[in-house]
C-alpha positions as CSV (number, residue, x, y, z in Angstrom):
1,X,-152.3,-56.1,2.0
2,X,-154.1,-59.1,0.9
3,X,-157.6,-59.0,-0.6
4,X,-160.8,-60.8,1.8
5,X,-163.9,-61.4,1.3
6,X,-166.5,-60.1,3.8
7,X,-165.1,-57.0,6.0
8,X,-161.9,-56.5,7.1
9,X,-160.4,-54.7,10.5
10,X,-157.1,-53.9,9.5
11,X,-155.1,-52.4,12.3
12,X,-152.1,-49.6,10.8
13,X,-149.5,-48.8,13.5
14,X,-148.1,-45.3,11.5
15,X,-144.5,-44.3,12.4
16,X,-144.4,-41.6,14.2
17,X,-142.7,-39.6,12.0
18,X,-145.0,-40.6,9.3
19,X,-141.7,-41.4,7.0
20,X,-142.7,-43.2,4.0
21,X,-145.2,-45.9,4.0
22,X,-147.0,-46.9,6.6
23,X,-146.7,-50.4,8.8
24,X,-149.3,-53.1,8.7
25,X,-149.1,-54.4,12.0
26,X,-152.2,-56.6,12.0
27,X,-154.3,-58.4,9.2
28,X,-157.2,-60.3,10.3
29,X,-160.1,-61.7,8.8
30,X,-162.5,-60.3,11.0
31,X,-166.2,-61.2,9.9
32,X,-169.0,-58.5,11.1
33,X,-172.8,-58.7,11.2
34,X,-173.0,-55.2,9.3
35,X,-171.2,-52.2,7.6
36,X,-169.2,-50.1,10.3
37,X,-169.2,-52.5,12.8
38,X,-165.5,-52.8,13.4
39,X,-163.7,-50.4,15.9
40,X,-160.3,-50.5,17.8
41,X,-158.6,-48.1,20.1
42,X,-155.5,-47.7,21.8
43,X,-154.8,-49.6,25.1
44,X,-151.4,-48.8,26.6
45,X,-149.1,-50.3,23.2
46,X,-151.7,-52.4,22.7
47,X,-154.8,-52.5,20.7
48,X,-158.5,-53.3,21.5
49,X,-160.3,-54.1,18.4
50,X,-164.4,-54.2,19.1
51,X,-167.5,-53.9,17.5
52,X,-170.1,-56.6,15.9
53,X,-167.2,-58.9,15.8
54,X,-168.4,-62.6,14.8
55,X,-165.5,-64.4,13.7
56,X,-161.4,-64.1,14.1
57,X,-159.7,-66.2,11.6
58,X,-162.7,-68.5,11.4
59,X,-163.3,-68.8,15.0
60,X,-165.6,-66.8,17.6
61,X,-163.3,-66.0,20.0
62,X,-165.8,-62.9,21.5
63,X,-167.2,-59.2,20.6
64,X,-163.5,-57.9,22.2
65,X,-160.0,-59.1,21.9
66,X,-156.7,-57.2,22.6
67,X,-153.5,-57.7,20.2
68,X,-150.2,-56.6,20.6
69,X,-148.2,-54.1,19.0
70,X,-146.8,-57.3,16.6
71,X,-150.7,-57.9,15.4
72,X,-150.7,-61.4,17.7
73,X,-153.9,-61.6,20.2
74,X,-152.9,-61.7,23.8
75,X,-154.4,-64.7,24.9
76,X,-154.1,-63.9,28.9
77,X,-156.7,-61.4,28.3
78,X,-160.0,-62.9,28.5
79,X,-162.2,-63.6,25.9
80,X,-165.6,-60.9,26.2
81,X,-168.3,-62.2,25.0
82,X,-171.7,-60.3,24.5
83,X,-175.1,-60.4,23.3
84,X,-175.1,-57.6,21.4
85,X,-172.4,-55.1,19.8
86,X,-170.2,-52.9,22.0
87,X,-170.4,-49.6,20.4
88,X,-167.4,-47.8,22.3
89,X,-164.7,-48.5,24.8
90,X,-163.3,-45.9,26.9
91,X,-160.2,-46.6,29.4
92,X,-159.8,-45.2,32.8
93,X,-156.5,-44.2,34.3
94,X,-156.4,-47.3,36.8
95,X,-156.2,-49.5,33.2
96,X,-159.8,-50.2,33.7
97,X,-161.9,-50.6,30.4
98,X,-165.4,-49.2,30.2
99,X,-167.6,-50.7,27.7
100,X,-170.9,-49.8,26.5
101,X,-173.1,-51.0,23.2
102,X,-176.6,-52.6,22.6
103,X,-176.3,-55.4,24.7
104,X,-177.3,-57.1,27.8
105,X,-175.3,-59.7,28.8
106,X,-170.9,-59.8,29.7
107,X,-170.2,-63.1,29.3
108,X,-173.1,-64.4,31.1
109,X,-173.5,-61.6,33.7
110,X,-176.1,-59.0,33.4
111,X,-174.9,-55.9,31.7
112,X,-177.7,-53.3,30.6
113,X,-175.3,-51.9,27.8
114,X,-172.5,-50.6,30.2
115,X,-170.1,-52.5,31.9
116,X,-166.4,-52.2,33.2
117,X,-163.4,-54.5,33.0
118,X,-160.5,-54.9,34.5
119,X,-157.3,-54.9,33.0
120,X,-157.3,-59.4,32.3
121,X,-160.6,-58.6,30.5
122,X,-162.9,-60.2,33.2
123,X,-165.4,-57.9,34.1
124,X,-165.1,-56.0,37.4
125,X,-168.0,-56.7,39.6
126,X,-167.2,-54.1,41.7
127,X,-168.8,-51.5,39.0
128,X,-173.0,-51.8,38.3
129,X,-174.7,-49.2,36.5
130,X,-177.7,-47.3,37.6
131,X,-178.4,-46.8,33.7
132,X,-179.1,-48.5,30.2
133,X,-178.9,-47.5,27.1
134,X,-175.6,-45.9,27.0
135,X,-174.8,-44.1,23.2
136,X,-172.2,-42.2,24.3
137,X,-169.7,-41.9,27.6
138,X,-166.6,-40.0,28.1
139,X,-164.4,-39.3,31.7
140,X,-164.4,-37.0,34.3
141,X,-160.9,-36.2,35.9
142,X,-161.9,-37.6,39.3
143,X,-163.7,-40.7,37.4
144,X,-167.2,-40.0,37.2
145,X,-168.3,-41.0,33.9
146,X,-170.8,-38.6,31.8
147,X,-173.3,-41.3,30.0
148,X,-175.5,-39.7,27.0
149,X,-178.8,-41.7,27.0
150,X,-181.7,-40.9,24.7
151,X,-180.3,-37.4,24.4
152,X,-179.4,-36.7,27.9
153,X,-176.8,-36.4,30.1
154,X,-176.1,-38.2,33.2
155,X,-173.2,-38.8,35.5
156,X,-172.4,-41.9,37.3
157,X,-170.0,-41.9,40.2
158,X,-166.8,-44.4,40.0
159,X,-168.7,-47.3,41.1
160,X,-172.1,-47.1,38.2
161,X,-174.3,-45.5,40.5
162,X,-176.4,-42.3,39.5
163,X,-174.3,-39.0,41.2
164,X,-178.2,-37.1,41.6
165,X,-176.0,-33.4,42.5
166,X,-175.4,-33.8,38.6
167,X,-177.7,-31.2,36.7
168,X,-178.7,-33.3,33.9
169,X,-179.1,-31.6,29.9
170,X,-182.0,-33.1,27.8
171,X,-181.2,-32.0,24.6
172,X,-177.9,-34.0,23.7
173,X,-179.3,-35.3,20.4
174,X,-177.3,-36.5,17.1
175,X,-174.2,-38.3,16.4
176,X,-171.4,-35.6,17.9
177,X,-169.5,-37.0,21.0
178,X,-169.7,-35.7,24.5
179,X,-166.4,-34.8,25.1
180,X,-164.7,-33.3,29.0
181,X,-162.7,-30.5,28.5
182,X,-159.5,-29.9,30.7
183,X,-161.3,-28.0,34.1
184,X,-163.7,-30.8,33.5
185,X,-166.2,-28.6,31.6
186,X,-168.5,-30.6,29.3
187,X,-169.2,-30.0,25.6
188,X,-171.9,-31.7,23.6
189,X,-174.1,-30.7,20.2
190,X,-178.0,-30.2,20.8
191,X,-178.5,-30.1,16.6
192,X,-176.3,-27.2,14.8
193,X,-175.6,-25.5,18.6
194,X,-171.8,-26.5,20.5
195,X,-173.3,-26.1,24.4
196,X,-171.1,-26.3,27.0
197,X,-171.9,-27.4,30.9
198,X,-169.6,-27.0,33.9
199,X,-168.4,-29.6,36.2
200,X,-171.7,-29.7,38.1
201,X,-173.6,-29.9,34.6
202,X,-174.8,-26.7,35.4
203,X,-175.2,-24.1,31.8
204,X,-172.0,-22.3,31.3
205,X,-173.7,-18.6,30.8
206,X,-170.7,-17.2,29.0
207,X,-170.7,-19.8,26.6
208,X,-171.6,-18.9,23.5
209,X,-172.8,-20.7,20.2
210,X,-176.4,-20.0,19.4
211,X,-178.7,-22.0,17.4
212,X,-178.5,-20.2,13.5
213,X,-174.7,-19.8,14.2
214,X,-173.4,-23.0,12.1
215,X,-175.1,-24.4,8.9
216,X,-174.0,-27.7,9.2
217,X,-173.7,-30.1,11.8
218,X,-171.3,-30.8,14.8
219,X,-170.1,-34.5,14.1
220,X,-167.1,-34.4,16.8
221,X,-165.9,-32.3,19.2
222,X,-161.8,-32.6,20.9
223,X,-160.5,-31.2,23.8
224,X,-157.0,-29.8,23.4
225,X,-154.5,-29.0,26.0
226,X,-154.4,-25.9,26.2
227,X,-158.3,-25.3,27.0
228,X,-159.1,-25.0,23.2
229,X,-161.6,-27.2,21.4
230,X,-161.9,-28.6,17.8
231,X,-165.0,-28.8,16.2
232,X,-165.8,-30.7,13.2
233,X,-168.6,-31.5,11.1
234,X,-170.6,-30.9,8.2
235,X,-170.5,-27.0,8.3
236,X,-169.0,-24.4,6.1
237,X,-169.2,-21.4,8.5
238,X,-169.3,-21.3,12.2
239,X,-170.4,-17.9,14.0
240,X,-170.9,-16.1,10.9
241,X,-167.4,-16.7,10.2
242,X,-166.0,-18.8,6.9
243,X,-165.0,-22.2,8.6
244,X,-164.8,-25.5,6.7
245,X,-165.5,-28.4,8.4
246,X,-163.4,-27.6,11.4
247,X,-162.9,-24.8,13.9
248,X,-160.9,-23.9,17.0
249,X,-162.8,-22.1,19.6
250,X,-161.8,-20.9,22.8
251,X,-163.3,-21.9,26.4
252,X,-166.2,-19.3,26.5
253,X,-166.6,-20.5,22.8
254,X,-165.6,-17.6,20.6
255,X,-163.4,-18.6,17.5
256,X,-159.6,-18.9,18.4
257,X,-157.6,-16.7,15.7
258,X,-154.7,-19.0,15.1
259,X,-156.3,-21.9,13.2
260,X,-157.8,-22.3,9.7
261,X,-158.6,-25.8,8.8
262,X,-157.2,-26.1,5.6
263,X,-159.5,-24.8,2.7
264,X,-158.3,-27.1,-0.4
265,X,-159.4,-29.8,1.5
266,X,-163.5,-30.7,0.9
267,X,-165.2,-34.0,2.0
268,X,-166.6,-35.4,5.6
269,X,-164.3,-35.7,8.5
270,X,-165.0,-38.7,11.3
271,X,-161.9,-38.5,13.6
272,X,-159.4,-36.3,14.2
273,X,-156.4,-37.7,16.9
274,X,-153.9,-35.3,18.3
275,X,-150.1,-35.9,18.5
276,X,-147.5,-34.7,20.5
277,X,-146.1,-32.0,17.7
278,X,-149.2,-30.6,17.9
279,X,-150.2,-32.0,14.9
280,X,-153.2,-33.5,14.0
281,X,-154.3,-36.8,12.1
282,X,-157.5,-36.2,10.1
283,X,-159.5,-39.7,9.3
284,X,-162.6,-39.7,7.1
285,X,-163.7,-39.3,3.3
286,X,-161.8,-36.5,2.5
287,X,-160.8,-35.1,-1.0
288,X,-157.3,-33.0,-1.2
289,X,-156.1,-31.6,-4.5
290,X,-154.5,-35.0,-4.9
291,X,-157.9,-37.1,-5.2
292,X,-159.5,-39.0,-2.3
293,X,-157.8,-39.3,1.0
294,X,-158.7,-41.3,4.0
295,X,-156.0,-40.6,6.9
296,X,-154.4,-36.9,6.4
297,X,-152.1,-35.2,8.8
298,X,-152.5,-31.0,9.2
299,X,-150.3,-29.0,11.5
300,X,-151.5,-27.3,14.5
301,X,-152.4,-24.4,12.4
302,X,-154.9,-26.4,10.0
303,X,-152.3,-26.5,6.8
304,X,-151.7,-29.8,4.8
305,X,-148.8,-31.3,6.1
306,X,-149.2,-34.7,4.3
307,X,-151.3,-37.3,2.8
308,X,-151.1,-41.0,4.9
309,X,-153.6,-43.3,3.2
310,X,-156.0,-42.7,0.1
311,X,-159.1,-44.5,-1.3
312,X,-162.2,-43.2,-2.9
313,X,-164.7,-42.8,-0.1
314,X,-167.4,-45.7,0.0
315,X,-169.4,-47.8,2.3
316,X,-166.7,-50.7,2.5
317,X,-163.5,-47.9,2.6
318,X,-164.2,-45.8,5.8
319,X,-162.0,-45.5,8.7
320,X,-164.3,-45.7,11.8
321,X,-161.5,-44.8,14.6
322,X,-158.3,-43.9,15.2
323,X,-156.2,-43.3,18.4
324,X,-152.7,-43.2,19.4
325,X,-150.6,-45.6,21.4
326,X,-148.5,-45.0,24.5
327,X,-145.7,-44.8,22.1
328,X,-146.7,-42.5,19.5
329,X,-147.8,-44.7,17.1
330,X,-151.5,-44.4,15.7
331,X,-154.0,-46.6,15.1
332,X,-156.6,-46.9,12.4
333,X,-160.1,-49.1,12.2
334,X,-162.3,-49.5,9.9
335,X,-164.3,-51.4,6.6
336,X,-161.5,-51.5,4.6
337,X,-159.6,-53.8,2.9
């Protein structure tokens, strides 16, 4: 990959096999504001590439743009502009994008940090939300969307406005994700305690992670098929029990037997994506007995299956996102270079 000056979004497309090397599928000088500014996610085969963006190639061509699986910008997809970053995007089922971020303004309409799209990129009218403020969203099954704002939750019905039969939580603090499990169940992190609400946002009593049970802190939670959750973070032991930096519990959030996140492998997770092996792509600043690591791939038991891209951890070397495309392939984003 060529060198640039400034910060770089490079956009990997891994084989799905993960056979040797790895396949650059974009390289664009993407100019940002600040450190960790640049995200992209999957859209379909396609990728959405967001964040503080100022500049593509020397122009400003908007704060979202979508590329296709050959690195070249679709051009019939409108060009977003905002007055402010867009933090995360999430997509519904009906190809829908939901975007929200500290600003206030979709290309020229008013947009109090969460707006939808539809799938050209123009922004979908029919959608206005009740809220601002938005740090962290994440889908319901039926498409109410659960909004994390100042630390608490909310839920919006399909078309922005506030669904009042939610019970909201207050105490959704920090920098873990809300994340919907598969019967719709929500998990979040109120400081070193995994809480879990049902559907209704009502407490899930047989839940159970209490407040001295991890000594490190949640950073992500993932919902897996079968019911199970991953959780990763900062911690060394979960439940009084020796767990590294990441941990499968069951639905009523006891620790599931058949998973042991690696143990020669130290460092700070960010992401984790899942793949249809059951294996699971690890991104962050991570340290295996091989040296530094950034993008690592365990098996569905939490063993080492193989090291995908290193790079000695640093401010200008992180990988911010990854996600997975219809097709198999993943995608990673970050400050690197």
């Amino acid at each position: 990959m060529k060198p640039h000056s400034g910060l770089v979004l490079a956009l990997f497309l891994v084989l799905p096999s993960f056979a040797q090397g790895q396949v650059l599928v974009g390289d664009f000088d993407i100019i940002t504001k600040n450190v960790g500014q640049v995200r992209a996610t999957a859209y379909g085969n396609n990728v959405l590439a967001y964040g503080a963006i100022d500049h593509l190639n020397g122009d400003y061509q908007g704060r979202l743009l979508l590329f296709n699986a050959q690195g070249e910008r679709v051009t019939a997809f409108a060009s977003v502009y905002a007055d402010g970053v867009i933090w995360d995007v999430q997509t519904q089922t009906d190809g829908k994008i939901l975007i929200s971020g500290h600003f206030t303004m979709i290309n020229d309409i008013p947009a109090p940090g969460l707006a939808r799209l539809n799938s050209d990129g123009n922004v979908d009218h029919t959608f206005n939300a009740a809220v601002s403020g938005v740090e962290d969203l994440t889908l319901q099954s039926d498409g109410k969307i659960i909004v994390r704002i100042g630390g608490q939750l909310k839920r919006l019905n399909t078309n922005g406005s506030l669904d009042n039969e939610f019970t909201s939580a207050s105490d959704a603090g920090g920098n873990c994700n809300v994340e919907t499990g598969s019967d719709d169940a929500i998990y979040y992190a109120a400081g070193r305690t995994v809480k879990k609400l049902l559907a209704d946002g009502s407490v899930d009593s047989e839940f159970s992670s209490g407040p001295t049970d991890i000594n490190g802190y949640p950073y992500g939670i993932k919902s897996m098929p079968d019911g199970t959750l991953l959780v990763f973070g900062t911690f060394t032991s979960y439940n009084g029990e020796e767990k590294s930096r990441m941990v499968k519990i069951n639905a009523d959030g006891s620790i599931a037997g058949d998973f042991t996140f690696d143990p020669s492998i130290t460092g700070f997770i960010r992401r984790i994506e899942l793949r249809a092996d059951h294996s699971i792509v690890v991104a962050g600043e991570l340290v295996t007995p091989d040296g530094n690591q950034r993008l690592i791939q365990i098996n569905s038991a939490g063993t080492l299956v193989r090291e995908i891209a290193d790079g000695a951890p640093s401010s200008y070397s992180s990988i911010e996102r990854i996600s997975q495309t219809d097709d198999g392939k993943i995608i990673a984003a970050g400050d690197f270079s």
